[in-house]
N, C-alpha and C positions, 0 to 999 in steps of 0.2 A: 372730587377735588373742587368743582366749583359752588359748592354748600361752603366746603372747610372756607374758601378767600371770602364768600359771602359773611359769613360768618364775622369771618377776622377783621373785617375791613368797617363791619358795623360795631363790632364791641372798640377796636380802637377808636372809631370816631365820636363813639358814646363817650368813653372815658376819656378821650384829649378832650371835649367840649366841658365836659363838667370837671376834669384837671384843670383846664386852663380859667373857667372861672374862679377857681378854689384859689389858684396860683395867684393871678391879679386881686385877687381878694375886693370882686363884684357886689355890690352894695347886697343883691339876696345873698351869697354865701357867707359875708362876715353876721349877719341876721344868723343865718344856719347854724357859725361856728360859737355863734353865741349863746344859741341857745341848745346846742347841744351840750355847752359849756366847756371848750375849747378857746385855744385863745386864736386871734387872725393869724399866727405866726403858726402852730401846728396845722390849724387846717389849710395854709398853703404848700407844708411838708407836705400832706397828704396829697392835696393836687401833682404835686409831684410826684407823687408816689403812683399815682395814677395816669400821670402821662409818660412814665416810664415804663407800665404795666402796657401800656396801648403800645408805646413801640415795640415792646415784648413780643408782644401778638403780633405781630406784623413780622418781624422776623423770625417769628417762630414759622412763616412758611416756608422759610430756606433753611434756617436750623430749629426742627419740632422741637428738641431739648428747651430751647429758649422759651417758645411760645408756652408749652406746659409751665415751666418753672413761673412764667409771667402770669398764668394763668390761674397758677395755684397762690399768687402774693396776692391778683386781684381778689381768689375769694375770700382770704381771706382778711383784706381789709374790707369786704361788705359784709362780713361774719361780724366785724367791729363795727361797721353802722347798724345794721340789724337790732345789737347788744344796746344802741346808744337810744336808739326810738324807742325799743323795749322800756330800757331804764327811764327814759324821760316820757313814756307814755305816749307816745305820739299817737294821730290817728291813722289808721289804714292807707288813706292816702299820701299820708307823708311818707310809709313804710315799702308802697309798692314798688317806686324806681330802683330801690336797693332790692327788691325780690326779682323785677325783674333783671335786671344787669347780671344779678348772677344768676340765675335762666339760661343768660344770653352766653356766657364763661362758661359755665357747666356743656353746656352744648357744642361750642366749641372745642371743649377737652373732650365730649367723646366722639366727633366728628375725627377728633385727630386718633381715637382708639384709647383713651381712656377713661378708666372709669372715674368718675370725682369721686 
């Protein structure tokens, strides 16, 4: 049990800190949405989409149903950044934060018994 809150308590804080840059649309993330080629208004959906994903996790320790459901949006909107470095050719380093985090989700879902 105390992996799984380690766990949940790090990926939501990952994804509320780079949601909530995304949200306020922070001079590096509108650089990022621009050059992913997004416009500032999508990539603040998505921070949202990501700080919603974080509280997911979080209450997915009182109800797992939530946490998996949240856990399966997160991957795959890093399934979608993944596709966007690919396409726009990014270098390795630009691509690892998104290998990691979902690392970090994957481990999470099978800390809770499932399989991604």
């Amino acid at each position: 049990m105390t992996v799984l809150i380690v766990l949940s308590v790090l990926a939501a804080v990952v994804f509320f800190l780079f949601g909530a840059a995304k949200l306020f649309a922070l001079a590096p993330m509108r650089e990022r949405a621009a050059h992913a080629g997004f416009s500032v208004t999508a990539y603040r959906g998505i921070g949202a989409l990501e700080i919603a994903g974080a509280a997911g996790i979080l209450l997915g320790l009182a109800v797992p149903a939530l946490g998996i459901l949240a856990a399966v949006g997160l991957l795959l909107l890093l399934a979608g950044a993944l596709i966007t470095h690919v396409r726009n050719r990014d270098s390795g380093r630009d691509v690892v934060p998104a290998l990691v985090c979902a690392v970090l989700v994957a481990g999470y879902l099978v800390t809770l018994g499932v399989s991604p």
